[in-house]
C-alpha positions in Angstrom: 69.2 87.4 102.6 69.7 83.8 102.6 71.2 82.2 99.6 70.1 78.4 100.3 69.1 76.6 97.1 65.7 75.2 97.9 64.7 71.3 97.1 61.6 70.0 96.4 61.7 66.5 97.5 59.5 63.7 95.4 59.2 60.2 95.5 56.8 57.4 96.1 54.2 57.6 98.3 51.2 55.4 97.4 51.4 51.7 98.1 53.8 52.4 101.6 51.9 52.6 105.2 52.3 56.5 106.0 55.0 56.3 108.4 57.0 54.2 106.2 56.9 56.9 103.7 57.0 60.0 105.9 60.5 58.5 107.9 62.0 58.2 104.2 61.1 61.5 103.4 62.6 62.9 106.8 65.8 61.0 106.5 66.5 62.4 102.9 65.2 65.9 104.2 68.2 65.8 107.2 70.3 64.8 104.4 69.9 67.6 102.5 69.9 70.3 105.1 73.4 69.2 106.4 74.4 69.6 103.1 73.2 73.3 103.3 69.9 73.1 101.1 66.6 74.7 102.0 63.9 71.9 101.8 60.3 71.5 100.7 59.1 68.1 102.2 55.4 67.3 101.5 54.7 65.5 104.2 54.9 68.5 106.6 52.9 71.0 103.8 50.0 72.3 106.5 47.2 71.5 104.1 45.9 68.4 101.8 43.4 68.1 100.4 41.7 65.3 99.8 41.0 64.7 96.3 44.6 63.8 94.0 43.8 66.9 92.0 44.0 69.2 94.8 47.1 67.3 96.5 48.6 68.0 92.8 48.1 71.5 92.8 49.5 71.8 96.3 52.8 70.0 95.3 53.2 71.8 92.1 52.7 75.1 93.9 55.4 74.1 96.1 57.7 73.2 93.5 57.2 76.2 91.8 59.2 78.1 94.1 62.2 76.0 94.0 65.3 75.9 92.3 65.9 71.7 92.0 63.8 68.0 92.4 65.6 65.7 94.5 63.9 62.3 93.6 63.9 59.7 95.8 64.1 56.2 94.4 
């Protein structure tokens, strides 16, 4: 069984062109792995919806099964 803390990363998203965003995400992602965490980055969950509802509940399902936030500024 693996014993990896798992992250949920957050931060801002709206108002940045989408690969500025995703390479910030990816860069704290590596970050944390080398530091031995498990990570949940949302810009590589499968499915979005849409609507910002059911992006919300998406994210907060996700965050649900970890054990920290790592907030990017």
């Amino acid at each position: 069984m693996d014993n990896k803390k798992k992250v949920y990363l957050s931060g801002r998203m709206s108002g940045l062109e989408e690969e500025e965003f995703k390479a910030i995400f990816k860069e704290a992602e590596e970050e944390l792995i080398e530091m031995g965490y498990e990570v949940i980055n949302p810009c590589e969950i499968d499915y979005i919806p849409e609507d910002y509802a059911g992006q919300l509940l998406i994210a907060l399902g996700e965050l649900a099964k970890c054990d920290a936030i790592y907030l990017l500024e």
